[in-house]
HTML snippet that shows the backbone in 3Dmol.js (N, CA, C, O; Angstrom):
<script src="https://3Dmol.org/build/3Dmol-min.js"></script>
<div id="view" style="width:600px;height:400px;position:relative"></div>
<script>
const pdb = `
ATOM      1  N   UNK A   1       9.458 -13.078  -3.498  1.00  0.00           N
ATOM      2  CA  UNK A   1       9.126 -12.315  -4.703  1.00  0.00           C
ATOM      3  C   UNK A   1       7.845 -11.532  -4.443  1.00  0.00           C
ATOM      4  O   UNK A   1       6.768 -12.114  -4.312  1.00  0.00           O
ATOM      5  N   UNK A   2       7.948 -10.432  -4.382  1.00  0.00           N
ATOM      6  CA  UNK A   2       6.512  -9.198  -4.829  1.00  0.00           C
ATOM      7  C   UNK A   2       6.428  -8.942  -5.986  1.00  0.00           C
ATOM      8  O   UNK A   2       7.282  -8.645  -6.821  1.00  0.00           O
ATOM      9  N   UNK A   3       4.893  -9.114  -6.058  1.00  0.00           N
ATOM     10  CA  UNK A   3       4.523  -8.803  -6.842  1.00  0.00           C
ATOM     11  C   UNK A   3       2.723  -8.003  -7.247  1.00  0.00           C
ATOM     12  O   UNK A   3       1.806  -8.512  -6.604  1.00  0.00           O
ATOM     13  N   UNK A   4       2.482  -7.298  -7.857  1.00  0.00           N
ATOM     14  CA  UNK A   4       1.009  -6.556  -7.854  1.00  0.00           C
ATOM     15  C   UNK A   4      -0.101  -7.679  -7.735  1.00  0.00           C
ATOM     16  O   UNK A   4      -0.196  -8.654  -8.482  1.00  0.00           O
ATOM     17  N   UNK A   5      -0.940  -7.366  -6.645  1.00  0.00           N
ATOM     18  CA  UNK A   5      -2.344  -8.023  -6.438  1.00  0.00           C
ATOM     19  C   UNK A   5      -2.100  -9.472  -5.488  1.00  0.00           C
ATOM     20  O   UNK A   5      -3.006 -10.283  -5.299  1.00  0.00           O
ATOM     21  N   UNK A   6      -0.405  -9.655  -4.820  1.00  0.00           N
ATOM     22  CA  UNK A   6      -0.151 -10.413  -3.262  1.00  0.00           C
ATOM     23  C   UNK A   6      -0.317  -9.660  -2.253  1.00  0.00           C
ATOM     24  O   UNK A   6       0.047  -8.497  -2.082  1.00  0.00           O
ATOM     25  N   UNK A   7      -1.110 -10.643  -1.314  1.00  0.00           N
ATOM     26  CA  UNK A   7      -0.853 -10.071   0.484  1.00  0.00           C
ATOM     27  C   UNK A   7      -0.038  -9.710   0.909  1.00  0.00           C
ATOM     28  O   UNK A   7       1.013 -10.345   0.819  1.00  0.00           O
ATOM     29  N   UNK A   8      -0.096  -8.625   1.522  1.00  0.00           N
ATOM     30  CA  UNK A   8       1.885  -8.103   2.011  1.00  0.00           C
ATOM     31  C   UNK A   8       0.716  -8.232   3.903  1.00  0.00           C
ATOM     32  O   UNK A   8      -0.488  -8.199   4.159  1.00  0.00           O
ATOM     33  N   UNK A   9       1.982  -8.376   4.725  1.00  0.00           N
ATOM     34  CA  UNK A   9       2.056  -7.495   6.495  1.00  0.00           C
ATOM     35  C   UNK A   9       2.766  -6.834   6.146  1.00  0.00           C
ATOM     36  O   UNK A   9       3.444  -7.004   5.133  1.00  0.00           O
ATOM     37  N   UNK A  10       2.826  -5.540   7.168  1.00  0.00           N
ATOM     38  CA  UNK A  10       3.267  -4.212   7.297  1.00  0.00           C
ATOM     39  C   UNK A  10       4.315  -4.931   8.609  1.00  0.00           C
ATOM     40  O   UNK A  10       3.844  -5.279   9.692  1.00  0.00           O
ATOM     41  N   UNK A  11       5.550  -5.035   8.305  1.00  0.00           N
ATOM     42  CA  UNK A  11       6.678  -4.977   9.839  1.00  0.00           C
ATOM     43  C   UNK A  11       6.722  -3.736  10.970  1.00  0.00           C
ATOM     44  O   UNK A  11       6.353  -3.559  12.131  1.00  0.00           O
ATOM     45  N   UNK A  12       7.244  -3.164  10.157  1.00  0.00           N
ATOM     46  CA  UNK A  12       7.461  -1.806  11.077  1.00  0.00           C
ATOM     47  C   UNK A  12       6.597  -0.185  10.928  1.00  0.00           C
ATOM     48  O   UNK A  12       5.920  -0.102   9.904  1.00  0.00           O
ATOM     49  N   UNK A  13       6.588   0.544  11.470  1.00  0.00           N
ATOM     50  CA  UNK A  13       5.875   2.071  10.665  1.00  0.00           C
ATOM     51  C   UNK A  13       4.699   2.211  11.776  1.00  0.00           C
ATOM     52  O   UNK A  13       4.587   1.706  12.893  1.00  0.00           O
ATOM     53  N   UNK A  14       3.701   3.263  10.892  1.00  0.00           N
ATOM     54  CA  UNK A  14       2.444   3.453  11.877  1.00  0.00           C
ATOM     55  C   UNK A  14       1.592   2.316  11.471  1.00  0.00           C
ATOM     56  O   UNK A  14       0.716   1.936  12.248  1.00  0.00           O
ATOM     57  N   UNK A  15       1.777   1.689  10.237  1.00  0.00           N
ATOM     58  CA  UNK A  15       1.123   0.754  10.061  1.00  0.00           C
ATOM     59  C   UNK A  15       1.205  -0.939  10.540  1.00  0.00           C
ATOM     60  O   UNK A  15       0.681  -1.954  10.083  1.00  0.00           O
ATOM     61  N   UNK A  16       2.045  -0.705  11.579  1.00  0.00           N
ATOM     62  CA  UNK A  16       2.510  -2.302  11.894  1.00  0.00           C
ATOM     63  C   UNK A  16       1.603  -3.401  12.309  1.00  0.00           C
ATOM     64  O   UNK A  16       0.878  -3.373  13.304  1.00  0.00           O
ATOM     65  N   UNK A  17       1.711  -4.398  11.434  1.00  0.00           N
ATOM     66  CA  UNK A  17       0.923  -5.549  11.573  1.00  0.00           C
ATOM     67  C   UNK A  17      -0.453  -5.370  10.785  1.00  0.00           C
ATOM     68  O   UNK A  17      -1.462  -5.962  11.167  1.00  0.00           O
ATOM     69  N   UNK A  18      -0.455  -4.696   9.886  1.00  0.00           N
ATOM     70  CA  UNK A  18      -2.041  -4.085   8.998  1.00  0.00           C
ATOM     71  C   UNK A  18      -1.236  -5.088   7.570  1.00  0.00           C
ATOM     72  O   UNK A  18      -0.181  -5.448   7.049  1.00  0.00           O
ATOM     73  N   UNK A  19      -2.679  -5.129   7.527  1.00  0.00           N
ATOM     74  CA  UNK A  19      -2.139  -5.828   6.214  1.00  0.00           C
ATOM     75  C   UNK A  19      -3.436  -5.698   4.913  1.00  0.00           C
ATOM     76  O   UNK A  19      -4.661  -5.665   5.027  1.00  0.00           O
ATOM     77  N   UNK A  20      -2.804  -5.662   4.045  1.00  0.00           N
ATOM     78  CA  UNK A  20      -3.671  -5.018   2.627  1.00  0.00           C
ATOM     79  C   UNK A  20      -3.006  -5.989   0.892  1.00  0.00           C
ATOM     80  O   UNK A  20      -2.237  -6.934   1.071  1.00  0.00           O
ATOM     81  N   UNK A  21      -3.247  -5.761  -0.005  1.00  0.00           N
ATOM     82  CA  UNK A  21      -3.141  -5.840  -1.329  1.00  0.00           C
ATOM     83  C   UNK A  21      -1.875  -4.875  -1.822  1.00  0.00           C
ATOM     84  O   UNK A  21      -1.512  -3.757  -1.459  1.00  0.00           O
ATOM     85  N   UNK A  22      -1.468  -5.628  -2.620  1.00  0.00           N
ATOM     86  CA  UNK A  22       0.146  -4.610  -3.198  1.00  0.00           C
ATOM     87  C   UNK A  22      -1.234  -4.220  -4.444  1.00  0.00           C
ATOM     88  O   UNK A  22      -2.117  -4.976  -4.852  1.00  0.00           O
ATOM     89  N   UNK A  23      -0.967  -2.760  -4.796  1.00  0.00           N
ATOM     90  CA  UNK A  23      -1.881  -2.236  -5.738  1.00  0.00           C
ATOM     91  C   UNK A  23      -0.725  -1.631  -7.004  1.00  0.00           C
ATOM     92  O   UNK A  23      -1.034  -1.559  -8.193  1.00  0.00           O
ATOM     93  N   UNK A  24       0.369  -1.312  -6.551  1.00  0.00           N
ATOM     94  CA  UNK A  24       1.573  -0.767  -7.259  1.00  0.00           C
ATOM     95  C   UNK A  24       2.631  -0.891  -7.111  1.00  0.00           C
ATOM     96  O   UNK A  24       2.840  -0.563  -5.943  1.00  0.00           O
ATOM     97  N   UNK A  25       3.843  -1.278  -7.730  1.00  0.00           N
ATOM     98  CA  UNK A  25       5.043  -1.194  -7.655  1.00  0.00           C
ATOM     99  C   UNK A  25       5.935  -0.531  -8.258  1.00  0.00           C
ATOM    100  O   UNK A  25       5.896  -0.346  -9.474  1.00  0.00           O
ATOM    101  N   UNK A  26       6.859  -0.083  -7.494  1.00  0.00           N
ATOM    102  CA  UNK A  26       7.663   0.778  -8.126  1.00  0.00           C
ATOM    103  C   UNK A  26       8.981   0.072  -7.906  1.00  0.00           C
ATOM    104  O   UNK A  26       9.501   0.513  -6.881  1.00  0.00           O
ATOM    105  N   UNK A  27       9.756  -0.917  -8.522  1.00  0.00           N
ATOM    106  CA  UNK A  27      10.646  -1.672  -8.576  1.00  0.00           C
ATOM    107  C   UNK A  27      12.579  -1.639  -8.848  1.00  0.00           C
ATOM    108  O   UNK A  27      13.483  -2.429  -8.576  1.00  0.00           O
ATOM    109  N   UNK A  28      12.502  -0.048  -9.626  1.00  0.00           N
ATOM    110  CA  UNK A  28      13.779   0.791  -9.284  1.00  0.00           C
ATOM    111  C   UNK A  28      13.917   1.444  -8.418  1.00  0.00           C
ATOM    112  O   UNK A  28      15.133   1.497  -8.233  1.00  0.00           O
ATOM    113  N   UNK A  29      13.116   2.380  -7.270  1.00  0.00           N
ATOM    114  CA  UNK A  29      13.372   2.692  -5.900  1.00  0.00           C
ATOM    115  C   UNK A  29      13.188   1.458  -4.525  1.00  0.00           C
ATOM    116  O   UNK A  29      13.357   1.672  -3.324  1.00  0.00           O
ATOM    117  N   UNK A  30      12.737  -0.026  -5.296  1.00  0.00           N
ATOM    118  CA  UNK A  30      12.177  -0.648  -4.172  1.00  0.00           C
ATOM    119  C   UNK A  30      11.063  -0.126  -3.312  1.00  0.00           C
ATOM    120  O   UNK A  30      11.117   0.225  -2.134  1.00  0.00           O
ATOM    121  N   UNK A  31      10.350  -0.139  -3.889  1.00  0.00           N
ATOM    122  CA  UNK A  31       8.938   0.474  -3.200  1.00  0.00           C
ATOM    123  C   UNK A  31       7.604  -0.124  -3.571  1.00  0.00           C
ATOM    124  O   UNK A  31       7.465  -0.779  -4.604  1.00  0.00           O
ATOM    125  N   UNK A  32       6.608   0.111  -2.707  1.00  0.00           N
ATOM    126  CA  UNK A  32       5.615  -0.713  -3.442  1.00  0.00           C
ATOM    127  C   UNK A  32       3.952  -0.443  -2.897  1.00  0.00           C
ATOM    128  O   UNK A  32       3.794  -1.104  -1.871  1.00  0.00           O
ATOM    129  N   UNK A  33       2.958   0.151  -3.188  1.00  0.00           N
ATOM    130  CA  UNK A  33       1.697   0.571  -2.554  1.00  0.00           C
ATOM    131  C   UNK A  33       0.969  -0.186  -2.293  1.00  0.00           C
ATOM    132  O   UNK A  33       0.562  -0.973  -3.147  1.00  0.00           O
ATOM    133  N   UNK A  34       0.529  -0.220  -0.969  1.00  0.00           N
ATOM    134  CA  UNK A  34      -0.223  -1.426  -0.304  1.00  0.00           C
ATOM    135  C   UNK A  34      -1.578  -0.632  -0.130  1.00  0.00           C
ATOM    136  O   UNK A  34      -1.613   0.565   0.153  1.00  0.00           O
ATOM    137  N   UNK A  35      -2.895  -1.574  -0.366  1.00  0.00           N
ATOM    138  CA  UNK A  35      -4.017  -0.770  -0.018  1.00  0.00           C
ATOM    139  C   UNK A  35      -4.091  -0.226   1.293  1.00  0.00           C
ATOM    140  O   UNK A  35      -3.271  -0.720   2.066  1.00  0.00           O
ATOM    141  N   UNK A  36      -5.025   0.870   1.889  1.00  0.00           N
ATOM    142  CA  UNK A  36      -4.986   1.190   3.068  1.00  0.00           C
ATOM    143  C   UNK A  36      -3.952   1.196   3.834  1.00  0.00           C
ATOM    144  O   UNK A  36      -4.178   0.875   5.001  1.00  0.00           O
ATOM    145  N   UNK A  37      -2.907   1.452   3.566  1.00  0.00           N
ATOM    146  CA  UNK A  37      -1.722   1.231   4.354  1.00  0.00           C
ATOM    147  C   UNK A  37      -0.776   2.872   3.932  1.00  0.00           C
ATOM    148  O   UNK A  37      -0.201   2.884   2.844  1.00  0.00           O
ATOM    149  N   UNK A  38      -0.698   3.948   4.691  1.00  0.00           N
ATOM    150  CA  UNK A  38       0.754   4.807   4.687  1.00  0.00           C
ATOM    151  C   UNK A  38      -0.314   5.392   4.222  1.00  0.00           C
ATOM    152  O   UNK A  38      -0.191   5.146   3.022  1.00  0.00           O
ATOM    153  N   UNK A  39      -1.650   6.228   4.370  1.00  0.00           N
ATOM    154  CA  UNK A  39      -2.149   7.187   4.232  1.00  0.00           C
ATOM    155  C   UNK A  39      -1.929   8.383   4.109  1.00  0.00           C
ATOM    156  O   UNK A  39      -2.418   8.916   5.105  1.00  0.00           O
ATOM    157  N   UNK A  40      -1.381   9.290   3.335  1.00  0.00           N
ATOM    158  CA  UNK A  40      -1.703  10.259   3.111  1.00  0.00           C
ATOM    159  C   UNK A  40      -2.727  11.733   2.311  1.00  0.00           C
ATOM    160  O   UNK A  40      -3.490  11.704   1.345  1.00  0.00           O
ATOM    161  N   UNK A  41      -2.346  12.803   3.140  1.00  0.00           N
ATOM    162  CA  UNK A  41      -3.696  13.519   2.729  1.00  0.00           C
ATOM    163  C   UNK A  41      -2.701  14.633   1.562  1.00  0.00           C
ATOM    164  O   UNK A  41      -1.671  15.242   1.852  1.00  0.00           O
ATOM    165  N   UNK A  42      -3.285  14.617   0.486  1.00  0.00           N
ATOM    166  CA  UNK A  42      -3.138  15.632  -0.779  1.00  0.00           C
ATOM    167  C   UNK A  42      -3.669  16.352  -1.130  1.00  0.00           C
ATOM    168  O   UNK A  42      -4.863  16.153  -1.352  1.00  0.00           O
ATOM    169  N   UNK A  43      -3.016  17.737  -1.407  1.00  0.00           N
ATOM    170  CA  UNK A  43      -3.962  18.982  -1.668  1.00  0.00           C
ATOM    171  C   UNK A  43      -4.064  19.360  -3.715  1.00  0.00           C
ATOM    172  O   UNK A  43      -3.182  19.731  -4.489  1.00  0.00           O
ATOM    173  N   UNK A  44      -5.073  19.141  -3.875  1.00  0.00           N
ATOM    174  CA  UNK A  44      -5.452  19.172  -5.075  1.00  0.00           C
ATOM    175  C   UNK A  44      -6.021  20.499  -5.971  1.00  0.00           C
ATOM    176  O   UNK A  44      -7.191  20.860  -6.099  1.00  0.00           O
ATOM    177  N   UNK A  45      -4.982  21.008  -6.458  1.00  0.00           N
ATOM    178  CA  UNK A  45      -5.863  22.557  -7.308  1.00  0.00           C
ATOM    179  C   UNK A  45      -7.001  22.076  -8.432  1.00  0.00           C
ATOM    180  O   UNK A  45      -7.042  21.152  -9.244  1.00  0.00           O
ATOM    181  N   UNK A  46      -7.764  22.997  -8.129  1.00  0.00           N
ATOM    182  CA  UNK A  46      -9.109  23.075  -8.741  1.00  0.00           C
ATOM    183  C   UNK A  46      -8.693  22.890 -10.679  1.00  0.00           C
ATOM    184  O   UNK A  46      -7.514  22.756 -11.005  1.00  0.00           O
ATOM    185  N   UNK A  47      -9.222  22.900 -11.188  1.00  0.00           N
ATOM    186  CA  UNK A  47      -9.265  22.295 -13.022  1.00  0.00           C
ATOM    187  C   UNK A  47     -10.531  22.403 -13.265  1.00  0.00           C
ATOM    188  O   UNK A  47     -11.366  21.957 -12.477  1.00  0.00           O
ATOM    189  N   UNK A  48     -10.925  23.145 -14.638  1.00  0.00           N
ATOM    190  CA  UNK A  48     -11.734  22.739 -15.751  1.00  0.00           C
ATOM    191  C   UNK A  48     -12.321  21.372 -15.202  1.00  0.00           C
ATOM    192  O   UNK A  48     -13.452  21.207 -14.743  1.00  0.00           O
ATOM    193  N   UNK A  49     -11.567  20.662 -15.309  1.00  0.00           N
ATOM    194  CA  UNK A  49     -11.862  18.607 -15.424  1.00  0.00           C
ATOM    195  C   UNK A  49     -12.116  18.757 -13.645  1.00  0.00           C
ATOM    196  O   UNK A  49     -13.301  18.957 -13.376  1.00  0.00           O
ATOM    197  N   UNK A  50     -11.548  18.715 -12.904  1.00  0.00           N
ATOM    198  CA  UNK A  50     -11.515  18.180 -11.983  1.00  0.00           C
ATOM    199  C   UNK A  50     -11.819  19.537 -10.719  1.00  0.00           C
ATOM    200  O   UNK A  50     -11.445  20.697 -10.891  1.00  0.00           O
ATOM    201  N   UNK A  51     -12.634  18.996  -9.374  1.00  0.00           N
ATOM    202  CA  UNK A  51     -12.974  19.936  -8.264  1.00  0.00           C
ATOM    203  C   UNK A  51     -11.861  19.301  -7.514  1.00  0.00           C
ATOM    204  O   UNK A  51     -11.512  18.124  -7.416  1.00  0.00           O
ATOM    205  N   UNK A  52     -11.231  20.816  -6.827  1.00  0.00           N
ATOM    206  CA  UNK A  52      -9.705  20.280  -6.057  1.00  0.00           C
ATOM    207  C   UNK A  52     -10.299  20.299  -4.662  1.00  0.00           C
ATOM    208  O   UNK A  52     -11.512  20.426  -4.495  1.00  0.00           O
ATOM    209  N   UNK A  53      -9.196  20.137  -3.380  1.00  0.00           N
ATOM    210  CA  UNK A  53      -9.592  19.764  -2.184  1.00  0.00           C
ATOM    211  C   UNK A  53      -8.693  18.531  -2.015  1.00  0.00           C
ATOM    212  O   UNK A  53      -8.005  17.983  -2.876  1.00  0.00           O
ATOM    213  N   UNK A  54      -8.862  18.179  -0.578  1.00  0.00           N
ATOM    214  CA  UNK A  54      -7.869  17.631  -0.117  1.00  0.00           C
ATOM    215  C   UNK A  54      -8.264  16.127  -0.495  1.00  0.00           C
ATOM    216  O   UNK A  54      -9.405  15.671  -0.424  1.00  0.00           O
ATOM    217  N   UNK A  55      -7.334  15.566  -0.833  1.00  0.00           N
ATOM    218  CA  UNK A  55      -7.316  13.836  -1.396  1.00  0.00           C
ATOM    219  C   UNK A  55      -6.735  12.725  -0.334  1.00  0.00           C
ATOM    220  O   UNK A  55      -5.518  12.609  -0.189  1.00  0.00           O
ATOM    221  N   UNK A  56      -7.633  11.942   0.375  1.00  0.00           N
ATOM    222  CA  UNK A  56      -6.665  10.960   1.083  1.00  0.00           C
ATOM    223  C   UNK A  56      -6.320   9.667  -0.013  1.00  0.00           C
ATOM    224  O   UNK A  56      -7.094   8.931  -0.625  1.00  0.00           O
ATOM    225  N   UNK A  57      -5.255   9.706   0.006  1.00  0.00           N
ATOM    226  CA  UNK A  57      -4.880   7.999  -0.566  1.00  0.00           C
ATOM    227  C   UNK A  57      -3.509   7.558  -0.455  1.00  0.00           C
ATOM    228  O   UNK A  57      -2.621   8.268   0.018  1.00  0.00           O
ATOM    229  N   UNK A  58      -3.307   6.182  -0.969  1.00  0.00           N
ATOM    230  CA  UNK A  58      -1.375   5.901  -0.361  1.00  0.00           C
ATOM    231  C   UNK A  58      -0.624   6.253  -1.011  1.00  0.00           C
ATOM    232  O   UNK A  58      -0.623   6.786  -2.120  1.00  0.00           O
ATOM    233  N   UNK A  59       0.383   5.844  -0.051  1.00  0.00           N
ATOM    234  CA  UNK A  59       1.989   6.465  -0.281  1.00  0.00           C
ATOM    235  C   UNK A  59       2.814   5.038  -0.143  1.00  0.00           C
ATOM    236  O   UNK A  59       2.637   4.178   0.720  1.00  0.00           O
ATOM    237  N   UNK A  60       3.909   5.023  -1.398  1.00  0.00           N
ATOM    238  CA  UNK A  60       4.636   3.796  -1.211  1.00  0.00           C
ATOM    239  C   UNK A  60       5.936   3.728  -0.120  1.00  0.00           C
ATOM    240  O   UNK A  60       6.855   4.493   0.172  1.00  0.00           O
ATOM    241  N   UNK A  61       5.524   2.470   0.286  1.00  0.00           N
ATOM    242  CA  UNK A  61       6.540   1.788   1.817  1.00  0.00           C
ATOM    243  C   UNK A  61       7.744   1.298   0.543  1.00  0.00           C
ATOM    244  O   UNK A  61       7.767   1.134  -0.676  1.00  0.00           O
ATOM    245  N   UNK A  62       8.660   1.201   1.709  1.00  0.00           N
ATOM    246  CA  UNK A  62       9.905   0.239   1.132  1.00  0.00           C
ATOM    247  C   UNK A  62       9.777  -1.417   1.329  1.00  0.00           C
ATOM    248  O   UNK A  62       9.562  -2.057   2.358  1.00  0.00           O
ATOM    249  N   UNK A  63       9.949  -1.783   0.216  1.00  0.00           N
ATOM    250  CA  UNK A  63       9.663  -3.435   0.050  1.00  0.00           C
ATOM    251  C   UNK A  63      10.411  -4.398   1.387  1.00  0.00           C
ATOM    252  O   UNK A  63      10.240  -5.603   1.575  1.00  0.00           O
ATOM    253  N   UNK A  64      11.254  -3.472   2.193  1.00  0.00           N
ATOM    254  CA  UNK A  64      11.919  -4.351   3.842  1.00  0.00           C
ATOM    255  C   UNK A  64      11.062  -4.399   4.603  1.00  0.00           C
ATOM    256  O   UNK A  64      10.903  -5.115   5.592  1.00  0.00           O
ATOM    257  N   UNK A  65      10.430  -3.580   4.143  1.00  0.00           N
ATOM    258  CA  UNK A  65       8.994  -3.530   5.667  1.00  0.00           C
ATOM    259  C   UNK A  65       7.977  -3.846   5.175  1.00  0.00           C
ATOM    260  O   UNK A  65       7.138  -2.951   5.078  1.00  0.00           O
ATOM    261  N   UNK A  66       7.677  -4.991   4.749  1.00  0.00           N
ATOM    262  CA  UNK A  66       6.547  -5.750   4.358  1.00  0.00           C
ATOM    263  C   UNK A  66       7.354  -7.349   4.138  1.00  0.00           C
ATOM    264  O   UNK A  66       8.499  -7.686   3.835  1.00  0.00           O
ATOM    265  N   UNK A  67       6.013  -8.122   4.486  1.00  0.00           N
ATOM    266  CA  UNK A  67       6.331  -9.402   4.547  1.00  0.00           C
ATOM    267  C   UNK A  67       5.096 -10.562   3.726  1.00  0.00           C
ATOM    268  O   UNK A  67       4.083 -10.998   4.273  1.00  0.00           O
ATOM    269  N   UNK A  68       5.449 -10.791   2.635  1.00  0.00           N
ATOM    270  CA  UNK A  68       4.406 -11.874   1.969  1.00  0.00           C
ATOM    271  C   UNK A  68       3.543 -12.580   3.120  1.00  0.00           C
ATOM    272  O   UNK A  68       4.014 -12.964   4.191  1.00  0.00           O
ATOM    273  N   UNK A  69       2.210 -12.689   2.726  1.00  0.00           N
ATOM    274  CA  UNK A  69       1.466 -13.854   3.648  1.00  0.00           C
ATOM    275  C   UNK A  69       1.122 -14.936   2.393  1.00  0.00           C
ATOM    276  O   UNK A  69       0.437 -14.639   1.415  1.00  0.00           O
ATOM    277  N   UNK A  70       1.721 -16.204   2.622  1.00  0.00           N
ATOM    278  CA  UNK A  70       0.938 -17.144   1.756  1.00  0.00           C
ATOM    279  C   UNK A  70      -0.124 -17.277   1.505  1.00  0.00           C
ATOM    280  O   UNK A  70      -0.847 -16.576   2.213  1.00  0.00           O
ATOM    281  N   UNK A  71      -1.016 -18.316   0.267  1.00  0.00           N
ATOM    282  CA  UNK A  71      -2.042 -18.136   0.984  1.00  0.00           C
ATOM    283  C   UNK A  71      -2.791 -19.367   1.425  1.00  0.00           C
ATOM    284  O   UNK A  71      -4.008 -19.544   1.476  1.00  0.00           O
ATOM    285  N   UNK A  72      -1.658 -20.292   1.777  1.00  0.00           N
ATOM    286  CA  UNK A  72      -2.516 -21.532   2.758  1.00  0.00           C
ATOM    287  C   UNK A  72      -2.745 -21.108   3.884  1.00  0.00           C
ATOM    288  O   UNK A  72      -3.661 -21.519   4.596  1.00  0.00           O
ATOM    289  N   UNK A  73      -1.804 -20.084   4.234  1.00  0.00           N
ATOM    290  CA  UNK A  73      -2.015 -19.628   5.705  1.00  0.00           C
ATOM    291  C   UNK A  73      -3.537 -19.013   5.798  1.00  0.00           C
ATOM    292  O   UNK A  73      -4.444 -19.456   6.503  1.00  0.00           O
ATOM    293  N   UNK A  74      -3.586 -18.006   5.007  1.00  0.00           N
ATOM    294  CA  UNK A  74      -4.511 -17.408   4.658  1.00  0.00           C
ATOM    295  C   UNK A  74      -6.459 -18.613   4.559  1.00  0.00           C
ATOM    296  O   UNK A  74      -7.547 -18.369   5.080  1.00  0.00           O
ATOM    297  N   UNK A  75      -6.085 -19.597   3.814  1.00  0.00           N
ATOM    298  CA  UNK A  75      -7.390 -20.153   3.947  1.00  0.00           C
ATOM    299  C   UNK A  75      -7.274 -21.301   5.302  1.00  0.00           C
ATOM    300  O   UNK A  75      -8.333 -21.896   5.501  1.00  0.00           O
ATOM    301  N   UNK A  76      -6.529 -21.542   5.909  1.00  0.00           N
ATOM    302  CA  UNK A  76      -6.091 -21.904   7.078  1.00  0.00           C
ATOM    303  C   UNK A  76      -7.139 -20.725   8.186  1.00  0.00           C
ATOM    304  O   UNK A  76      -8.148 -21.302   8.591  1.00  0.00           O
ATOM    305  N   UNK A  77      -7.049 -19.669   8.538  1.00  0.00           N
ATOM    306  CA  UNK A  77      -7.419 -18.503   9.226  1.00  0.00           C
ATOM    307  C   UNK A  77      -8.906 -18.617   8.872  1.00  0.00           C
ATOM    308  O   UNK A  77      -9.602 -18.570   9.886  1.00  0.00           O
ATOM    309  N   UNK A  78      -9.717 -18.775   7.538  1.00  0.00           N
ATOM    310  CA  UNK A  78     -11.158 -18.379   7.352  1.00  0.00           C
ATOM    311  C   UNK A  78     -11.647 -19.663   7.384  1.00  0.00           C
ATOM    312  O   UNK A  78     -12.855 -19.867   7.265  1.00  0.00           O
TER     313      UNK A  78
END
`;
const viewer = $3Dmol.createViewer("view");
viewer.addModel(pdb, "pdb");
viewer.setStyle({}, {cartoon: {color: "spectrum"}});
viewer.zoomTo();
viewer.render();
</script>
């Protein structure tokens, strides 16, 4: 089960074996945003509110290519 704010590993991609925080899910495409993980760069038009320019931040993986880390394992390691 995934779910927002568990440890995911990254299986396969440029990100393989990185591992981060699920920050979002998107649960009718099967998808799901892991921190630091599937970087991309976004180009942002300028606004009243907001100065545009290019934005790095993520892009959602498919929930097959990620793998829960428990977290006994986890205090096991520190």
């Amino acid at each position: 089960m995934i779910k927002k704010g568990l440890k995911v590993k990254v299986l396969t991609g440029k990100d393989k074996n990185k591992e981060g925080d699920i920050i979002e899910l998107d649960r009718k495409n099967n998808r799901a945003k892991v921190k630091g993980i599937n970087m991309i760069k976004k180009h942002i038009k300028t606004t009243k509110e907001k100065k545009g320019g290019i934005v790095t931040k993520e892009n959602f993986v498919h929930i097959s290519n990620l793998k829960s880390i428990s977290q006994n394992k986890n205090e096991i390691k520190k």
